[in-house]
VOFITI-551303 format. One line per 3 residues: for each residue x, y, z of N, C-alpha, C, CB. Coordinates in steps of 0.001 Angstrom, whole numbers, plus 500000, padded with zeros to 6 digits. Glycine has a CB too. Example, Ala and Ser with C-alpha at 12.3 -4.5 7.8 and 13.67 -1.06 7.14 Angstrom:
BEGIN
513190:494310:507800:512300:495500:507800:513200:496700:507800:511308:495527:509046; 512850:497750:507080:513670:498940:507140:512900:500030:507870:514084:499402:505725 $
This chain:
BEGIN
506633:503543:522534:506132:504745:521879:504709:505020:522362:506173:504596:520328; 504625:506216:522796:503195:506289:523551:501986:507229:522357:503502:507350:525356; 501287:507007:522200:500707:507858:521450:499106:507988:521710:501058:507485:520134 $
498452:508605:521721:496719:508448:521876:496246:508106:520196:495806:510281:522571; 494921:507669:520281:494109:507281:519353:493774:508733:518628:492878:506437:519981; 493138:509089:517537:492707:510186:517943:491120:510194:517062:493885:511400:517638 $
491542:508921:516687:489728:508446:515559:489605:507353:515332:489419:508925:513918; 488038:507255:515251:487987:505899:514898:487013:505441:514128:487971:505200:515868; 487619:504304:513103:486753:504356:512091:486551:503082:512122:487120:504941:510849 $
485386:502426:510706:485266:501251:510507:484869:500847:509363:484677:500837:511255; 485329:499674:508716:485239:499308:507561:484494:497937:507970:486602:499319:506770; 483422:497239:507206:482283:495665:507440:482197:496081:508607:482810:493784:507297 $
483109:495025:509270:483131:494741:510557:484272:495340:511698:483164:493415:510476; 485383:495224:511137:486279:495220:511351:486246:497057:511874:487034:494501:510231; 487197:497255:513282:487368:498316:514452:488532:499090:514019:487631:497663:515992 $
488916:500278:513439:490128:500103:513288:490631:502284:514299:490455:499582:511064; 491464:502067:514995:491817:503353:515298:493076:503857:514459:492054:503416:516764; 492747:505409:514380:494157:506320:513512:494723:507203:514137:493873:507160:512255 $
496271:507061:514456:496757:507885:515019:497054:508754:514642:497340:507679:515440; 497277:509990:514971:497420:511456:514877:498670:511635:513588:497916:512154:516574; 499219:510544:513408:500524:510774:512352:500824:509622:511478:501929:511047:513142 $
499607:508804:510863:499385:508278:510520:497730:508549:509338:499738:507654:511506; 498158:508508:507991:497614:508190:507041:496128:507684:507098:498398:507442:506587; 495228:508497:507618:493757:507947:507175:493199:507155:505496:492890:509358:507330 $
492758:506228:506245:492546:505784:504658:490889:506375:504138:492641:503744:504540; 491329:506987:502607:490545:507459:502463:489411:506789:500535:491300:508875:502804; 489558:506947:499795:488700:506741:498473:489374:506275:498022:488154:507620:497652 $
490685:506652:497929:492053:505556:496919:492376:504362:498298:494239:506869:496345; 492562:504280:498849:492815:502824:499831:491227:502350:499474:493243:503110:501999; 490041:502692:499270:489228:501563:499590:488994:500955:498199:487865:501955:500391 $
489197:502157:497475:489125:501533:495657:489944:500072:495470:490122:502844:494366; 491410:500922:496316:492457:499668:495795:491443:498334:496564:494567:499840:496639; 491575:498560:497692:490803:497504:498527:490006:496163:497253:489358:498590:499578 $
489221:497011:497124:488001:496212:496411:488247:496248:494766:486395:497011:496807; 489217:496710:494726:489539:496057:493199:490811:494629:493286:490338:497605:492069; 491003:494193:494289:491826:493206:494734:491252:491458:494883:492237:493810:496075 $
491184:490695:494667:491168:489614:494600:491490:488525:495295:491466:489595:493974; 491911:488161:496726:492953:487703:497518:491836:486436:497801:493639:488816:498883; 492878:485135:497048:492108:483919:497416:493106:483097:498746:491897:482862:495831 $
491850:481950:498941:493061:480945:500231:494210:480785:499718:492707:479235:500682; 495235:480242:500324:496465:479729:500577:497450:480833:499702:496533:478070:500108; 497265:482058:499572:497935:482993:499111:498475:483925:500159:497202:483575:498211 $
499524:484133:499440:500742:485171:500199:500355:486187:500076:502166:485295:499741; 500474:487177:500993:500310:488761:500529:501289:490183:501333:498562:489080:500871; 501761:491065:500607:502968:491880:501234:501781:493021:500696:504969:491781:500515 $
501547:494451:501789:501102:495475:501502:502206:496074:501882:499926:495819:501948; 502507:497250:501260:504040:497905:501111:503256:499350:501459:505077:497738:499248; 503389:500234:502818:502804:501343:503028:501583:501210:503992:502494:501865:501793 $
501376:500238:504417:500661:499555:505088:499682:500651:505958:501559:498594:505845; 500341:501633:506616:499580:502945:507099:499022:501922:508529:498069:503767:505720; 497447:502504:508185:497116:501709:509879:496593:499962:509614:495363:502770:510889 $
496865:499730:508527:497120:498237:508898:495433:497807:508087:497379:497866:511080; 494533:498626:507464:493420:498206:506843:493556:497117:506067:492918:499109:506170; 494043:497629:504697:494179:496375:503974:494720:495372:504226:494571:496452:503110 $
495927:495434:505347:496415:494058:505254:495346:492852:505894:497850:494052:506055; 495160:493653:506856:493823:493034:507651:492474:492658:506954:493367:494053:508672; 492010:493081:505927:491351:492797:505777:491083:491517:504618:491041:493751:505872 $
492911:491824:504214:493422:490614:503081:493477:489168:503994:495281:491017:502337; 493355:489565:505575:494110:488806:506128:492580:487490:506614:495157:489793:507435; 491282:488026:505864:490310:487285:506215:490258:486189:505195:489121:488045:506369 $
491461:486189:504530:491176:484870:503391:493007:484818:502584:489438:485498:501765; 493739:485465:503208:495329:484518:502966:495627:483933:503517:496457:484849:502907; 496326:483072:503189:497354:482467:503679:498599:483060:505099:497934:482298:502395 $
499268:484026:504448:499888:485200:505448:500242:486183:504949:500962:484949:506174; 500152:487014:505730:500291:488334:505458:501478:489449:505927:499192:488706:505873; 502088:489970:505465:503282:491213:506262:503209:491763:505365:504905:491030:506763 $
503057:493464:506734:502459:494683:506055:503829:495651:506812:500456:495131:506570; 504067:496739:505488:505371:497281:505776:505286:498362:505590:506397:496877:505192; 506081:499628:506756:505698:501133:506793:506904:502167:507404:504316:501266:507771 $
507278:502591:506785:508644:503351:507294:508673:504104:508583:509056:504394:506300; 507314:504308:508581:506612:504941:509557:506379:504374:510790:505561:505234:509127; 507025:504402:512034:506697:503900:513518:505453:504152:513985:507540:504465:514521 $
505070:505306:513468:503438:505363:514117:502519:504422:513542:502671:506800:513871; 502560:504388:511925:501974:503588:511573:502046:502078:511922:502075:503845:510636; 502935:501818:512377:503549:500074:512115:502732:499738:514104:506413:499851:511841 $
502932:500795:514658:502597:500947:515680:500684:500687:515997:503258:502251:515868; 500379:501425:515295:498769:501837:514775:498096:500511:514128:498776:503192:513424; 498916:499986:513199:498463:498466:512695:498389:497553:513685:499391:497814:511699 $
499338:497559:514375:499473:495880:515555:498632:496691:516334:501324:495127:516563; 498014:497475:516842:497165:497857:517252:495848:497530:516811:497415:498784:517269; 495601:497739:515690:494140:497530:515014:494372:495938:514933:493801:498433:513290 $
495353:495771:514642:495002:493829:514184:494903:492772:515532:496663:492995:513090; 495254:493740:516832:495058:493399:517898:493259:493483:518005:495994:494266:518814; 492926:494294:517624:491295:494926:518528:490476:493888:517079:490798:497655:518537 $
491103:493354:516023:490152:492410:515021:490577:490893:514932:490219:492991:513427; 491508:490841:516230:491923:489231:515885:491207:488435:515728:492559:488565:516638; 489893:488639:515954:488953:487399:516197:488379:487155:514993:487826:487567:517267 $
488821:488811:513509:488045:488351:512132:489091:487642:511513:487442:489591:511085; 489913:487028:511786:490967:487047:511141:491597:485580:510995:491779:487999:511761; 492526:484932:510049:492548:483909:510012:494200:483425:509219:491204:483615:509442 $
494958:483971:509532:496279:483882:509135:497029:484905:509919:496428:484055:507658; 498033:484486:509930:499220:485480:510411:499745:486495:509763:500268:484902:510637; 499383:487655:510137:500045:488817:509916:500989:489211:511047:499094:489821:509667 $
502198:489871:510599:503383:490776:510605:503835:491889:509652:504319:490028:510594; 503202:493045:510895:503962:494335:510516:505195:494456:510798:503489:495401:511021; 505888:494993:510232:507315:495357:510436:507670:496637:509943:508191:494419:509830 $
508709:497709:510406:509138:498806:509998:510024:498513:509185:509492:499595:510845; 510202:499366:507808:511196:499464:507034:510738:500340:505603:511697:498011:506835; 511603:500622:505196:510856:501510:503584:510972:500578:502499:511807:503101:502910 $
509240:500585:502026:509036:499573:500965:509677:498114:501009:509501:500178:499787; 510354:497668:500343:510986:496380:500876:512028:496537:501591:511367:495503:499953; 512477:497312:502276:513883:496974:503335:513356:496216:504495:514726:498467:504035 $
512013:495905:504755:511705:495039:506092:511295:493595:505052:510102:495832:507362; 511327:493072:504116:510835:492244:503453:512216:491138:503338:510180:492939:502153; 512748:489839:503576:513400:489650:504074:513993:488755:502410:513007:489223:505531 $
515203:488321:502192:515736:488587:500700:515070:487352:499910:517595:488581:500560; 514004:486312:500789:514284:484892:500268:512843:484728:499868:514941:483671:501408; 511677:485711:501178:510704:486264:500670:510254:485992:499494:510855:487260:500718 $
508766:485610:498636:507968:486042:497928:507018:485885:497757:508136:486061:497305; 505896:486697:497459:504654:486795:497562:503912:486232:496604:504371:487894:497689; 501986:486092:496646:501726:486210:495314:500820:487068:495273:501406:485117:494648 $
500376:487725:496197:500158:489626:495755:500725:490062:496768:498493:490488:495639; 500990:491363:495792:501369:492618:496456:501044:493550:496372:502182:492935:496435; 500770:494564:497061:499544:495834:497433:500334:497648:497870:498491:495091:499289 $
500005:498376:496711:500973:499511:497182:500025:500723:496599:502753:499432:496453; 499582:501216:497960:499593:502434:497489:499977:503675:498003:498686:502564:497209; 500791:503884:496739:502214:504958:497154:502132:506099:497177:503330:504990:496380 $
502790:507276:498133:502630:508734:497988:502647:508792:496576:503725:509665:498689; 501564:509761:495872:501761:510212:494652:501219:511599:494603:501192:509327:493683; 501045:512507:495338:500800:513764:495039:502381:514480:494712:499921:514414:496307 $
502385:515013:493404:502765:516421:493407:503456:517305:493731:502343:516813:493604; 504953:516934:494375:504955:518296:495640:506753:518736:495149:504698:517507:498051; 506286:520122:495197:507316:520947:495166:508411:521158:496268:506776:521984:494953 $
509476:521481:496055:510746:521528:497542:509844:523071:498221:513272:522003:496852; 509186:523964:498039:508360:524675:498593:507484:524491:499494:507932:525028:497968; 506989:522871:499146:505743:522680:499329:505860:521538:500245:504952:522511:498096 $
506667:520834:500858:507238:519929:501476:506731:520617:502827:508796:519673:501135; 506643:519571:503390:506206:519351:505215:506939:518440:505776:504664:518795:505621; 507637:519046:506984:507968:518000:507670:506870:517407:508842:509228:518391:508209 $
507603:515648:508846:506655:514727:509769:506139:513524:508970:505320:515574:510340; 505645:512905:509555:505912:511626:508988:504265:511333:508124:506408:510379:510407; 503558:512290:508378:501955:512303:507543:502447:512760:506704:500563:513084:507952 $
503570:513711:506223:503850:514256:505208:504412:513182:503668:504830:515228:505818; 505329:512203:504569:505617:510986:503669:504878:510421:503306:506218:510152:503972; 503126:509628:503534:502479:509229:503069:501961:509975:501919:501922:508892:503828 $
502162:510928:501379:501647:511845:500344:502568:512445:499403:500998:512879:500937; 503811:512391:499798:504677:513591:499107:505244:512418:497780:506264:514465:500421; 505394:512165:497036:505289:511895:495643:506718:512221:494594:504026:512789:495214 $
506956:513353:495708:508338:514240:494820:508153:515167:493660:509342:513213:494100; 508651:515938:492797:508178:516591:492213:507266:516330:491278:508848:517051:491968; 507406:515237:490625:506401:514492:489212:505696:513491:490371:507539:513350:487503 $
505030:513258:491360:504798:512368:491486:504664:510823:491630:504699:512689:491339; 505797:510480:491167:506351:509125:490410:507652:508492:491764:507312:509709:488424; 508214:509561:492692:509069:509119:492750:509270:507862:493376:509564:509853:493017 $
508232:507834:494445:508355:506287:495202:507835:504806:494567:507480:506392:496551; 506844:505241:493433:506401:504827:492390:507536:504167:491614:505750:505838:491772; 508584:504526:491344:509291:504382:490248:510287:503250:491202:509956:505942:489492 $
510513:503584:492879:511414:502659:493662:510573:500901:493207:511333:503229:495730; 509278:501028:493467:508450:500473:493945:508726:499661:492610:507173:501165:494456; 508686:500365:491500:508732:499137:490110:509304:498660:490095:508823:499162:488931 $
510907:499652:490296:512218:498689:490303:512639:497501:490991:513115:499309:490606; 511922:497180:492104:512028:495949:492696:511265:494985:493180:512516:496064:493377; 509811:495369:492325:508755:494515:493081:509098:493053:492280:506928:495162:492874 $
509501:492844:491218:509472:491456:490689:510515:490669:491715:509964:491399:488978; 511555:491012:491983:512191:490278:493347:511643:489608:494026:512606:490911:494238; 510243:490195:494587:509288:489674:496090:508088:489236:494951:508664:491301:497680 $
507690:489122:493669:506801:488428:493557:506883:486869:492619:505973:489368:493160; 506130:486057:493501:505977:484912:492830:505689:484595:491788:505473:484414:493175; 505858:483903:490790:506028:483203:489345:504241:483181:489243:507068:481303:489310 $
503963:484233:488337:502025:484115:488141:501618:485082:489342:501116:482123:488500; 502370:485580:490113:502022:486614:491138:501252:487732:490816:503104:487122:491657; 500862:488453:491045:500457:489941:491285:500512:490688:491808:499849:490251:491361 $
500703:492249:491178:501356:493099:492204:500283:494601:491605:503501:493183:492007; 499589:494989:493203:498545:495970:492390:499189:497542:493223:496383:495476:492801; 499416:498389:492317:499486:500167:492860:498340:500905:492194:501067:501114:492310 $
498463:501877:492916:497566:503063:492753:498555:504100:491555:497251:503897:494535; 497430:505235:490696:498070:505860:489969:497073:506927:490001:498509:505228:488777; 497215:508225:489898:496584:509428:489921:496961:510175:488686:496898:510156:491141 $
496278:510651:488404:495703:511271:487277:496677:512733:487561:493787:511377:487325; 497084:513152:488904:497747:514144:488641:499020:513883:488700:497441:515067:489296; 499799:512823:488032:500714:512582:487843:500894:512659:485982:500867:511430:488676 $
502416:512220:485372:502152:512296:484638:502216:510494:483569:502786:513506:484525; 501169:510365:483207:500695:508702:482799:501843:508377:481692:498809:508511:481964; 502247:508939:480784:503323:508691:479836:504555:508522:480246:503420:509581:479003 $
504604:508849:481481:506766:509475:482286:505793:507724:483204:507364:512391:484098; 505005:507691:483758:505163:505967:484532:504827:505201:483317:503867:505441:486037; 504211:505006:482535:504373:504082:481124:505886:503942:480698:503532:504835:479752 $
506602:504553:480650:507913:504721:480169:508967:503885:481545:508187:506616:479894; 508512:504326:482492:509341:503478:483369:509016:502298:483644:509520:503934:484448; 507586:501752:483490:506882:500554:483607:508257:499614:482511:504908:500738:482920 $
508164:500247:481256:508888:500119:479702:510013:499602:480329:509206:501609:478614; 510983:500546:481079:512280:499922:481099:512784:499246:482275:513164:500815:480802; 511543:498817:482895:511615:497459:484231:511277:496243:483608:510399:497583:485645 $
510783:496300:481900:510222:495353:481376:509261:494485:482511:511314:494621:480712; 508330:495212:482835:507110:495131:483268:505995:494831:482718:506917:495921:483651; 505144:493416:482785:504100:493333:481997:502621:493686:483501:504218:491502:481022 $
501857:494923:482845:500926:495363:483470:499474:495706:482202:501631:496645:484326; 498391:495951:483420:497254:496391:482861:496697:496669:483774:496585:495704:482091; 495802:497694:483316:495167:499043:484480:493422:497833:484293:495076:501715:483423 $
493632:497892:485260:492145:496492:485869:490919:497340:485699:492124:495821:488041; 491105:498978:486395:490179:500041:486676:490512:501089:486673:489646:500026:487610; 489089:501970:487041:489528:503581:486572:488514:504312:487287:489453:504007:484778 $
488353:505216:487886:487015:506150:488837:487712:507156:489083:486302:505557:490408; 486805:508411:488389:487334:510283:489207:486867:509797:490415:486337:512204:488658; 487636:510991:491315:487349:511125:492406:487313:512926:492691:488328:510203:493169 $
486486:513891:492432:486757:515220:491947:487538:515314:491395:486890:516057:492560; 489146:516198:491547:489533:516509:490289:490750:515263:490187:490027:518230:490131; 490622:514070:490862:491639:513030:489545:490895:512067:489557:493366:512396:489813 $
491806:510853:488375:491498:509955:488080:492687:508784:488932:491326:510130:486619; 491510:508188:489279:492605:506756:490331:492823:505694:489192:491508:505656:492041; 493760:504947:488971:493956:504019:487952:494901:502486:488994:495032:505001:486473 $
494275:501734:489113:494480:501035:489686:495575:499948:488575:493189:500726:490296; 496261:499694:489017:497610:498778:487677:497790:497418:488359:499705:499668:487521; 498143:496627:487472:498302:495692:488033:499702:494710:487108:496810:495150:488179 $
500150:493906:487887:501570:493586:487459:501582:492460:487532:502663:494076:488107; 502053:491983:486279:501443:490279:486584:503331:489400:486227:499564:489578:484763; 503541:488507:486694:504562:488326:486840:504849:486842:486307:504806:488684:488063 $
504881:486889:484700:504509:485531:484238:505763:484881:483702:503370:485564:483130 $
């Protein structure tokens, strides 16, 4: 797959390029970032992985890491960046293509896990095709990949695990409380910061 760079950014230290169809990370990836916790000898799965930031940067103090993206450009764009930072780095990461857990393999489990999922808003009007469009599109309430994402994260997480997503304020907080409800999900929102007009709510899923 040939593609050009088309920016380039940087987070500490760490070099990272974004391809043209691929998900810039922007105020909600760095929130999640740094509201995260990732000690030694821990597992970690980022689900949406985009250009490969967080996993990489989880990857300066886990154990191992695989970061997962439905998206070829993206999955493409990561082994790229984790190529140009191997030298910060100190565990094995593997990207792999697949949606949410279909690249996550059945025997798999983590003890965090990292998602942050399309959640804007979007009407069958309002839909774009292309694959930048999937990092954002949410479905009509917002919730929808959200709601995949609940239904099966306890599978891939370890006994005392953790599992952290993103939540926006322009969604609706009572319709994901309610589905949290019937995954019998034990969570708590860690944090909270507007960002103009929403509120990011960072959740966290503890798996006891």
């Amino acid at each position: 797959m040939k593609q050009k760079n088309v920016k380039s950014i940087t987070y500490k230290n760490l070099k990272l390029k974004i391809y043209l169809e691929v998900y810039e990370p922007s105020e909600d990836t760095y929130y999640l970032l740094e509201s995260i916790n990732v000690k030694k000898n821990q597992s970690v799965l980022e689900l949406g992985t985009g250009c490969g930031l967080i996993a990489i940067e989880c990857a300066r103090k886990a154990k191992n890491v695989v970061g997962t993206d439905i998206n070829p450009h993206a999955i493409e764009c990561a082994k790229k960046n984790l190529e140009l930072n191997k030298q910060k780095i100190n565990c094995l990461v593997d990207f792999r293509q697949g949606d949410l857990f279909k690249a996550v393999k059945k025997n798999e489990k983590f003890d965090i896990i990292i998602f942050n999922p399309p959640y804007l808003p979007t009407k069958s009007n309002e839909k774009i095709n292309g694959w930048l469009n999937m990092a954002l599109d949410g479905g009509y309430d917002g919730l929808l990949i959200t709601k995949k994402f609940l239904k099966n994260v306890l599978k891939y997480l370890k006994k005392n695990g953790k599992a952290y997503f993103v939540f926006s304020s322009l969604s609706n907080q009572k319709k994901l409380e309610n589905i949290i409800f019937s995954n019998n999900l034990k969570t708590k929102i860690i944090t909270k910061k507007w960002f103009d007009i929403e509120r990011i709510d960072i959740y966290c899923i503890i798996n006891e």
